[in-house]
N, C-alpha and C positions, 0 to 999 in steps of 0.2 A: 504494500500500500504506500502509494507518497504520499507524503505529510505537506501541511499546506505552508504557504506564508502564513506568519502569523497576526496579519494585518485585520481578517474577518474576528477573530477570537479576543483580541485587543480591546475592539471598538467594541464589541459584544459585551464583553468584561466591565468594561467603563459605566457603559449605557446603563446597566444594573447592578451596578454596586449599592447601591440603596435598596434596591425591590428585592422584596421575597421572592425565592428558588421554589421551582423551575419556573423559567421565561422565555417564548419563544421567541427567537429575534429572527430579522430576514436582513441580509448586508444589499439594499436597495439596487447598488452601481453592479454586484454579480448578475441579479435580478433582471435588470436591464440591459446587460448583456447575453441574458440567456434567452429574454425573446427579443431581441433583435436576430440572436445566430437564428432559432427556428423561422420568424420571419422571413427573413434571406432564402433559407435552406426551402422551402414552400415556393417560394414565386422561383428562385434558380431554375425551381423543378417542374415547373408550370401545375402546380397546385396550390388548390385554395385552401385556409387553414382555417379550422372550425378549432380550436384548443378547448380541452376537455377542462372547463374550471371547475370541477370537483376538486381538482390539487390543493388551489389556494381559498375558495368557497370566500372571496374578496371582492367587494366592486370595487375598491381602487386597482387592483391588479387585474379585471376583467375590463377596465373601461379601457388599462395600458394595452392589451393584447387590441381592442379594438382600434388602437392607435396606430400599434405596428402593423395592419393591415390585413385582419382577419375580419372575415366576411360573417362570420356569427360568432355564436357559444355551444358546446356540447353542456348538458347540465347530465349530472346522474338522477334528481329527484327534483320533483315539483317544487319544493322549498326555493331548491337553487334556480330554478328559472324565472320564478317569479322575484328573487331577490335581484339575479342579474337583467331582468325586464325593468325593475325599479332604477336601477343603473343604469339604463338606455338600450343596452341590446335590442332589437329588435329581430333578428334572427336567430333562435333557439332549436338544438337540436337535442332532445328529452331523453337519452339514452337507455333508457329503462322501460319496460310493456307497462304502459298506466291500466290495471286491472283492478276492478272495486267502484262502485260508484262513489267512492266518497272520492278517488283521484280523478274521477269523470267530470264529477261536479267543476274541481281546481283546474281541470285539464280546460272545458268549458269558458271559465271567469278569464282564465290567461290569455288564449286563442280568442276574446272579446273584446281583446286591448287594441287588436290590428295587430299582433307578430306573425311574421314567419313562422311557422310553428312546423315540427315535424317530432313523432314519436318513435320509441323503437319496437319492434313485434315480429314473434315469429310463429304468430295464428290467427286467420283472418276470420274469426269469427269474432276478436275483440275489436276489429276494425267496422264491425258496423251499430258501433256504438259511439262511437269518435265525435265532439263537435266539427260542427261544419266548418269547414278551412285547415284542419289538423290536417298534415299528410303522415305516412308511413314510410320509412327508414325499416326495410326489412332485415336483419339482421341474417348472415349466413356463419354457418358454424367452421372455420376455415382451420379448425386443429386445437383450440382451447377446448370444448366440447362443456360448456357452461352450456347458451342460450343460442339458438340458433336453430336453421335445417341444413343439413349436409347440401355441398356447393352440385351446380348442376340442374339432375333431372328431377330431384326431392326439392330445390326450392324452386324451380317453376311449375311444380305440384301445387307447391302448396300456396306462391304468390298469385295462382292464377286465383283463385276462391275469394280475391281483393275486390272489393268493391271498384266499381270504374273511376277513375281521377284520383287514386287517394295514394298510388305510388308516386313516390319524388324517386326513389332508388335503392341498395342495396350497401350494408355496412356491414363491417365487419372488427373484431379484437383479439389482435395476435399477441394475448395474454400468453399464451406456453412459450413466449420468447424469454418471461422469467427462469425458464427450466429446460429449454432447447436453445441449440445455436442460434441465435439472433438473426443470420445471412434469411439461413431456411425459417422462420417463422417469416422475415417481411415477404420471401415466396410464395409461402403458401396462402398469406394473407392476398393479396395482388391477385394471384393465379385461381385462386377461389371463386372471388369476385370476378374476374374476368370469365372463369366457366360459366359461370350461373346467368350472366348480365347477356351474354353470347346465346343460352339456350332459351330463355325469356323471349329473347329478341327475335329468335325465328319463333316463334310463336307469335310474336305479330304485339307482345307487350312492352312498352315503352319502358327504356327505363334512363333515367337521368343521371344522378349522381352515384358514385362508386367511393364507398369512402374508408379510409383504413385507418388505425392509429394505435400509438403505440409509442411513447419515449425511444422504447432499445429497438423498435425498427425504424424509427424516422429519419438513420443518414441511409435510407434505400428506398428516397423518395422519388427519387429522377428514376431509378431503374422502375418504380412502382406506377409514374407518370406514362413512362413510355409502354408498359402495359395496359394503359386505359383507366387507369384511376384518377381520380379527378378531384379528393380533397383528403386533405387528414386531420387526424383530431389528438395526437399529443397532448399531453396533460401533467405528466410530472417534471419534466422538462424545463421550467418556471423556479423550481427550487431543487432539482436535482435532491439524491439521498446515499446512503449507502447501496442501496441495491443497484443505483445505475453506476457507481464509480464498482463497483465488483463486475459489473457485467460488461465494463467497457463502453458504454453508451453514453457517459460523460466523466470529466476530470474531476478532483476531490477542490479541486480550485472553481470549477463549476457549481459548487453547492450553496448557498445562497440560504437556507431555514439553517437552523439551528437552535437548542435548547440550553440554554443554559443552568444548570445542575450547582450542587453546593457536593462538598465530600462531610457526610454527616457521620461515619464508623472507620476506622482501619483495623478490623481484627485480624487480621493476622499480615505479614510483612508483603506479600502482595495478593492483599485482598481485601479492595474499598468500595464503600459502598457510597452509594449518590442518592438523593433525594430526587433523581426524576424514575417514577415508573410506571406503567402504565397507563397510570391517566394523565401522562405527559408526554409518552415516545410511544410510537409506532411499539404494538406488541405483533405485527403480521409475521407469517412464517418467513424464512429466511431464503436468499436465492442459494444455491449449492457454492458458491465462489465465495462468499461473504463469511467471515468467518467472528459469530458476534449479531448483536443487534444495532451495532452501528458505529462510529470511531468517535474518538477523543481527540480534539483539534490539538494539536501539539503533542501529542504521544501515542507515534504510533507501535509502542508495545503493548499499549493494554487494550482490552476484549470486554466489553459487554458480554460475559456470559450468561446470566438469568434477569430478567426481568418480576419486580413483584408489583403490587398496584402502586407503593410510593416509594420504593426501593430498586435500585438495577446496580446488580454486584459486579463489579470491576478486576480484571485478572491483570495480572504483572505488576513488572518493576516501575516506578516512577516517585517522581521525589512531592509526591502530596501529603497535606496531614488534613484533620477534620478543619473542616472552617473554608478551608482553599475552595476556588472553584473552576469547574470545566467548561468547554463548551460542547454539546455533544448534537453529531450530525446524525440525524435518525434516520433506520434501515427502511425506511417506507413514509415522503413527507407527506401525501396526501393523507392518511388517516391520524398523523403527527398533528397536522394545522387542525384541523377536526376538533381536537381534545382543546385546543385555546378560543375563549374567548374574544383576544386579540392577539396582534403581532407586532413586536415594537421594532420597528424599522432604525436600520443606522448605514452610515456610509455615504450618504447624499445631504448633507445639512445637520440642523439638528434632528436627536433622537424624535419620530413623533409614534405613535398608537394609532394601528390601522384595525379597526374591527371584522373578528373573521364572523361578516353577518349570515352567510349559508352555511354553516355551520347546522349539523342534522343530521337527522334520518329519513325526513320525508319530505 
């Protein structure tokens, strides 16, 4: 692992020496260099970029993405759409089946504002329940095997059963890229979408957008463009984590969240324990390359080995006593920012408090 400058961890330190541990901070200037490179990396590739803000669940950081030249917002749950509709988006894409009448209802009030509005589905019998203007975002299963129908002759099965006007196009999430070669997931992703989009299409059904997304596939955009796709939806990219600097998808100089922890035990010569745990850091599983729930800015011999809900026990050598503190880069930031109320931004002016208002479940 390389260890970073110590310029993020500094300004972090500073910023809350006064405040009670744990605090999530975000070093703003990383921030906006990370979507500027996606920005770039999207239009280089003659694709449009929908960025998944479930990561940072922010309107100030949902309004920056609309700056840098994204054509909408991915949201995971109705909360977040309607938080980044009050933000301004007007093009929202719902990446979740709204199932239930009570999301029918929310789904209804949103799509009454005038947005862009598109859901995710991969049964058309909840598509004729939809309000009027909603399209459908059919979701193809291209290798994670969550939600989805297998690419091809099973989802032009099953998209034909779509009510008429209510396709926009076909999506996909090359989640097994956390657990397969990276190359091969953005392929399969691509190659999915493209079978399926191909077999629709002689059948006489229209299909518009093709859209892939994925942090650890997004630098095989261009190869993914020239296959026919035509937008992505990255989302942890924004603040980077331990999972992408293990998987090679970004640099640990690229990470931009961060927690900052207090050392509250040393019981034994190396083994300290931190006041951030689980309802402070990412507790999601680990990618196989990661070794830890996430690194310690300035020391890269010790290991997050366990996490407990206010506790995450520390392995190795380093010259800490109780009181001292860290800054710690967690193994997964989207459900990391999740757990904070806000985010205290540094690196760009003064320290100020950005509120994480989508924050939720629903």
């Amino acid at each position: 692992m390389l260890d970073t400058s110590a310029g993020f961890a500094a300004q972090a330190l500073a910023a809350t020496a006064d405040l009670t541990t744990p605090v999530a901070v975000v070093e703003e200037t990383v921030l906006e260099r990370n979507l500027a490179r996606m920005a770039t990396l999207a239009r280089d590739s003659g694709l449009k970029l929908r960025p998944h803000a479930k990561t940072h669940k922010s309107p100030f950081i949902a309004r920056r993405q609309l700056e840098h030249g994204a054509v909408g917002l991915t949201a995971a749950t109705l909360h977040e759409a309607e938080v980044f509709a009050d933000a301004g988006a007007g093009d929202i894409f719902i990446a979740h089946p709204p199932v239930g009448a009570a999301k029918r209802r929310r789904l209804a009030e949103l799509a009454g504002r005038g947005l862009r509005l598109a859901v995710a589905m991969d049964d058309a019998e909840l598509a004729r329940d939809l309000p009027a203007g909603v399209e459908v975002m059919w979701e193809v299963d291209t290798g994670l095997h969550r939600v989805g129908t297998a690419p091809g002759e099973a989802t032009a099965r099953a998209v034909a059963g779509l009510p008429e006007g209510r396709l926009r196009g076909l999506f996909t999430h090359a989640g097994q890229s956390y657990a397969v070669e990276r190359a091969l997931a953005a392929r399969q992703e691509w190659e999915g979408l493209a079978e399926s989009a191909a077999r629709l299409r002689a059948d006489g059904i229209e299909v518009g957008e093709l859209s892939v997304g994925s942090s650890p596939t997004a630098a095989w955009a261009a190869e993914a463009a020239a296959g026919g796709i035509t937008e992505m939806r990255p989302g942890t990219y924004v603040f980077g984590d331990a999972n992408q600097v293990a998987l090679g998808a970004q640099q640990l100089e690229d990470c931009a969240l961060g927690v900052v922890a207090t050392v509250v035990a040393t019981p034994e010569r190396e083994r300290r324990v931190l006041d951030c745990g689980t309802k402070s850091i990412s507790a999601d599983s680990r990618v196989q390359a990661l070794a830890g729930w996430g690194f310690v800015l300035g020391h890269p011999d010790l290991r997050i080995e366990r996490l407990n809900e206010e506790h995450a026990v520390v392995l190795g050598e380093a010259d800490l006593k109780v009181g001292d503190r860290v800054v710690v880069i967690p193994s997964h930031a989207c459900t990391s920012a999740n757990l904070h109320p806000a985010l205290l931004f540094v690196g760009a002016g003064e320290p100020r408090w950005e509120p994480v208002v989508a924050r939720g479940w629903n």
